[in-house]
C-alpha positions as CSV (number, residue, x, y, z in Angstrom):
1,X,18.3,-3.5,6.3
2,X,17.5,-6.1,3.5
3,X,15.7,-4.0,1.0
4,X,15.8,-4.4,-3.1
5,X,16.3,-0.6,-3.6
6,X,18.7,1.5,-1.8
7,X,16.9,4.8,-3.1
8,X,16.5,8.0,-1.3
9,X,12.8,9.0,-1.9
10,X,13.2,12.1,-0.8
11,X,15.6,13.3,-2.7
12,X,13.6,11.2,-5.9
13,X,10.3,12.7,-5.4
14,X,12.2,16.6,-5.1
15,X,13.8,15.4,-8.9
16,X,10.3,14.6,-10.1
17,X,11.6,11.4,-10.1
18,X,7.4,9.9,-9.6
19,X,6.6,11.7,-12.4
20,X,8.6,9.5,-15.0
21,X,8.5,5.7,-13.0
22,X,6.0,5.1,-10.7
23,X,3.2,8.3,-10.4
24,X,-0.7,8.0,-11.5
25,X,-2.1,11.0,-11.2
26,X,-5.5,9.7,-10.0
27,X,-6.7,6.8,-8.0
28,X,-5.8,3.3,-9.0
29,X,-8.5,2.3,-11.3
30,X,-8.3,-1.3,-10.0
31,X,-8.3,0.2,-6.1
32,X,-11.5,2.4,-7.5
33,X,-13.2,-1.0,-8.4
34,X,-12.1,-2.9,-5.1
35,X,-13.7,0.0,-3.2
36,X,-16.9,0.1,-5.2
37,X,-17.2,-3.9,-4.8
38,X,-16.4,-3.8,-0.9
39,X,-17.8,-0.5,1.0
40,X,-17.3,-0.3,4.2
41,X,-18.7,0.2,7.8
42,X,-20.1,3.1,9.2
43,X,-16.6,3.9,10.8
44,X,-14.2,1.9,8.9
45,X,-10.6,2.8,9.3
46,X,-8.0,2.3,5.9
47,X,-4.4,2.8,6.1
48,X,-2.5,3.3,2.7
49,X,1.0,1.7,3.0
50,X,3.4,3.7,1.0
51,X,1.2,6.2,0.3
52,X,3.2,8.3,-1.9
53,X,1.7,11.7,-2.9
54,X,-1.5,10.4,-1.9
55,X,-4.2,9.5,-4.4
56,X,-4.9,5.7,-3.5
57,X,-5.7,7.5,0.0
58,X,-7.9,10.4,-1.4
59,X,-10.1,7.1,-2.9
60,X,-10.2,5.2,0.4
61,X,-11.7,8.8,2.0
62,X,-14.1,9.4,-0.8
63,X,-15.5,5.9,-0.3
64,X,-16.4,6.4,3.1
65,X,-13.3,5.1,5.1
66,X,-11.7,7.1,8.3
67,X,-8.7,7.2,5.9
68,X,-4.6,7.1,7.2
69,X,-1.6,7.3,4.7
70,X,1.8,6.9,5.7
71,X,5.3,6.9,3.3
72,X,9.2,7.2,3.8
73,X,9.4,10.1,2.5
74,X,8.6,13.3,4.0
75,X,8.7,15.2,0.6
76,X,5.8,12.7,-0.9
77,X,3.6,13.4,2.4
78,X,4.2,17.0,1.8
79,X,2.1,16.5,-1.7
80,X,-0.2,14.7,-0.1
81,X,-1.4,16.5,2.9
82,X,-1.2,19.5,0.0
83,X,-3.3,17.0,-1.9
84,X,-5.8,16.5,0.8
85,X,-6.6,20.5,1.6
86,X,-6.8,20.7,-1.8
87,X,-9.8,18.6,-2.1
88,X,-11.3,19.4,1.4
89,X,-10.8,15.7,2.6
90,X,-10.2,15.0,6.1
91,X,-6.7,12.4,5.8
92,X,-4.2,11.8,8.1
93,X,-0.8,11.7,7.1
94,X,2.2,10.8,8.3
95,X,5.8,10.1,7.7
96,X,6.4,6.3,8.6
97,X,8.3,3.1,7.9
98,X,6.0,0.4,7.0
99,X,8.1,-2.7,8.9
100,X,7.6,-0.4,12.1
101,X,4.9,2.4,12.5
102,X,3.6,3.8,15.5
103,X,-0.1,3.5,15.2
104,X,-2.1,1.3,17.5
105,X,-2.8,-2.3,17.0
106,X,-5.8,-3.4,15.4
107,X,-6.5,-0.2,14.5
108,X,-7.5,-0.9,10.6
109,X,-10.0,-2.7,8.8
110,X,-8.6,-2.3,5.9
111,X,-4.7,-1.9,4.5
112,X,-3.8,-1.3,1.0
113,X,-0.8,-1.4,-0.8
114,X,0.3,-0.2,-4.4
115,X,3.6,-1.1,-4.8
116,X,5.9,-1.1,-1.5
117,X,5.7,-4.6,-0.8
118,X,7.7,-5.1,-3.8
119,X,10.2,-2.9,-3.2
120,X,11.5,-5.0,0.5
121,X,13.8,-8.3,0.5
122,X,12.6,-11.0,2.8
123,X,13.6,-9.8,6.0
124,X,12.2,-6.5,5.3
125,X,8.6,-8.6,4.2
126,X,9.1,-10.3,7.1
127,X,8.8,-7.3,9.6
128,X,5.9,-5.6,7.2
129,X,3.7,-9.5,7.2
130,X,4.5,-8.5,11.8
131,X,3.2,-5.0,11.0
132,X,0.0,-6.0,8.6
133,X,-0.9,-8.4,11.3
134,X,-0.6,-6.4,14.3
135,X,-2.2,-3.1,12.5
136,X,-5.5,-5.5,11.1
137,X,-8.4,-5.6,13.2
138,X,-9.2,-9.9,13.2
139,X,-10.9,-10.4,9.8
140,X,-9.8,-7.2,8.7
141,X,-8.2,-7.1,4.8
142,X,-5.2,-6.1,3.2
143,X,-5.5,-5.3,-0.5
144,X,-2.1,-5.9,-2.0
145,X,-0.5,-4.8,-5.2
146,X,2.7,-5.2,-7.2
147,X,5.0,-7.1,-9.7
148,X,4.5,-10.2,-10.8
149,X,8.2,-11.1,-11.4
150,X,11.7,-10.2,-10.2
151,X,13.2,-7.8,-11.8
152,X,15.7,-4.8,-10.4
153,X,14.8,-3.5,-8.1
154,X,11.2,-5.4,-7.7
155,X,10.9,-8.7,-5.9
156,X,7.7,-10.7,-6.9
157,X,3.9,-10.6,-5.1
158,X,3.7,-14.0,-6.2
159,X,2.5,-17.5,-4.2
160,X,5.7,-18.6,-2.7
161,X,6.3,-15.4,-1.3
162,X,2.6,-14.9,0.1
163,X,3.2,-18.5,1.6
164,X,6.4,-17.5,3.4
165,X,5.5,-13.8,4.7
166,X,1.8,-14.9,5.3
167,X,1.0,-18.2,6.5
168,X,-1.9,-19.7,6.7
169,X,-2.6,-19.9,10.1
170,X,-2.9,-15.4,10.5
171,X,-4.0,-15.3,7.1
172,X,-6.1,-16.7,4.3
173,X,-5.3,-15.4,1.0
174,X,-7.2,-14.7,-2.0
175,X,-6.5,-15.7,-5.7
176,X,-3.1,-13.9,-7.4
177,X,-5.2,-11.8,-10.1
178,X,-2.7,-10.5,-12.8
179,X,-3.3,-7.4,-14.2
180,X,-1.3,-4.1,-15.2
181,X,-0.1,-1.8,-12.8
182,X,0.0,1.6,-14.5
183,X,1.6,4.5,-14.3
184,X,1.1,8.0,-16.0
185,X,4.1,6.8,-18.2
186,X,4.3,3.4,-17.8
187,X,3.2,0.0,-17.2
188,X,4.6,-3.2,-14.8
189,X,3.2,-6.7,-15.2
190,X,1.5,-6.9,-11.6
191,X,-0.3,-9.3,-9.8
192,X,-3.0,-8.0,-7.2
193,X,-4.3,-10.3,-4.0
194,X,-6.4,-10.0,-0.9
195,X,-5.6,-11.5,2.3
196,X,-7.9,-11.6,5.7
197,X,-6.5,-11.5,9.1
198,X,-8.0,-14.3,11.0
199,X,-9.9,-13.7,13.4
């Protein structure tokens, strides 16, 4: 496997590893305003990508969508289904690979992504662009997120690397917005981009 990290998540997120590198304890603030901008259909379905311990997931439920998270790690899915009973919110959770899951095709109207993307080398993108664009329903979105350079163990969300996991002809792709990606304790230059299925 081709990946820019050889970490063991599980064993990270039973260190408290999140805690110091890559947790926010609340919804993204920039996946809050996305959400508020674009509501969705009576019946939507969202599936978080990497969903970690949860909390981008607990916002796509709270906005209204029939909401799916799925990570690597079984000990982050742990704190999220805890997470989710915690708050009464009906989620499903799952442990998963993002360049292979077994959910159905064209099952989502929506994907998002906080910072997995970034963490694959270009075979690995390759087999998650497959994934996105079996998973979308046709004009269905995927709201992605993460860094804006290379930089260990990050590889860049940036145009030549849209261009080459996404073309043109499955997808049309939004403007590369920069912003900062923050954590509780810190903060990545990040660039954030939505891309349509076609149809």
């Amino acid at each position: 496997m081709t990946t820019t990290t050889t970490m063991n998540w599980d064993r990270a997120y039973k260190a408290g590893d999140h805690h110091q590198y890559w947790e926010l304890s609340a919804p993204s603030p920039d996946l809050v305003g996305f959400l508020a901008a674009t509501p969705p259909a009576p019946g939507a379905r969202a599936l978080d990508l990497g969903c970690g311990t949860g909390w981008d997931t607990v916002a796509l439920a709270r906005a209204g969508y029939r909401a799916t998270g799925v990570d690597i790690s079984g000990e982050a899915v742990g704190m999220a289904v805890a997470r989710a009973a915690e708050l009464g919110l009906e989620i499903e959770l799952s442990v998963g690979d993002v360049r292979g899951l077994d959910l159905p095709d064209e099952e989502f109207d929506l994907l998002v992504d906080r910072g997995c993307f970034h963490h694959l080398g270009p075979d690995d993108r390759d087999r998650y662009a497959a994934e996105v664009a079996r998973l979308l329903a046709p004009g269905g979105l995927l709201y992605l997120r993460g860094s804006r350079q290379e930089m260990f163990p990050f590889k860049p969300v940036d145009a030549a690397s849209l261009a080459r996991h996404f073309p043109s002809d499955r997808f049309s792709t939004g403007p590369l917005m920069p912003f900062q990606l923050h954590t509780d304790v810190l903060q990545l230059d990040a660039n954030a981009v939505v891309l349509r299925r076609a149809d």
